[in-house]
N, C-alpha and C positions, 0 to 999 in steps of 0.2 A: 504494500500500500504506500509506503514511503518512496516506493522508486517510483510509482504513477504521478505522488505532486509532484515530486524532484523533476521531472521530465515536463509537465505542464507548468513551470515554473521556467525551466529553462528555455520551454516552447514561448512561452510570451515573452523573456527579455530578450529574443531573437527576435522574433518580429516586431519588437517595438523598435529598436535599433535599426531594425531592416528601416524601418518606416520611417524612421529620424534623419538616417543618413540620405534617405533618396528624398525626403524635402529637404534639406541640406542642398544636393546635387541640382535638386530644379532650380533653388533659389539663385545659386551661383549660376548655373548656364543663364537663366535669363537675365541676370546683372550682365552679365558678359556680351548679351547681345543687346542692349542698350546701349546710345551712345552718351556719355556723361555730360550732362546739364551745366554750364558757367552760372555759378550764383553770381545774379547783380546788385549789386547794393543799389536800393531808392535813392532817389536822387533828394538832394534837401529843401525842403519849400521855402522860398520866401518870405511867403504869406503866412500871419499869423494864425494861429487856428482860435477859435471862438466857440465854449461851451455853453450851454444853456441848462442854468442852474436853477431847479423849482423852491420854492421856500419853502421850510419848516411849516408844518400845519401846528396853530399853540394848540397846546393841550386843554382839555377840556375840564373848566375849573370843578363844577358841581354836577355828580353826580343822580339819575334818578333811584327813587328806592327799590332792590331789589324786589323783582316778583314772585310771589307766593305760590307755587305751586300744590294744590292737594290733589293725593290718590284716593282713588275709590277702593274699599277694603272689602 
């Protein structure tokens, strides 16, 4: 009984490896056939930029009085 896990134990860390290294493989071939992108840095604006700032709502001084809730028993 001990050699069936042993062996279905060492069936899965085979195929999971199978499976690690051959997306591994895809990932690199198709890096490979990509041609590499020049990053360009933006260029710098002149112009200032201008947020639109909402105001604080005041808080609300007084309070109404909690409502009462009854259940039917």
């Amino acid at each position: 009984m001990f050699i069936g896990i042993l062996y279905l134990f060492l069936t899965f860390l085979f195929c999971f490896i199978l499976v690690v290294l051959i997306k591994l493989a895809y990932l690199g071939i198709c890096s490979l056939k990509k041609p590499v992108e020049e990053v360009k840095k933006p260029t710098p604006k002149t112009e200032p930029v201008y947020y639109i700032v909402e105001k604080k709502r005041a808080r609300k001084a007084n309070y109404s009085e909690p409502k009462e809730i009854q259940f039917k028993k």
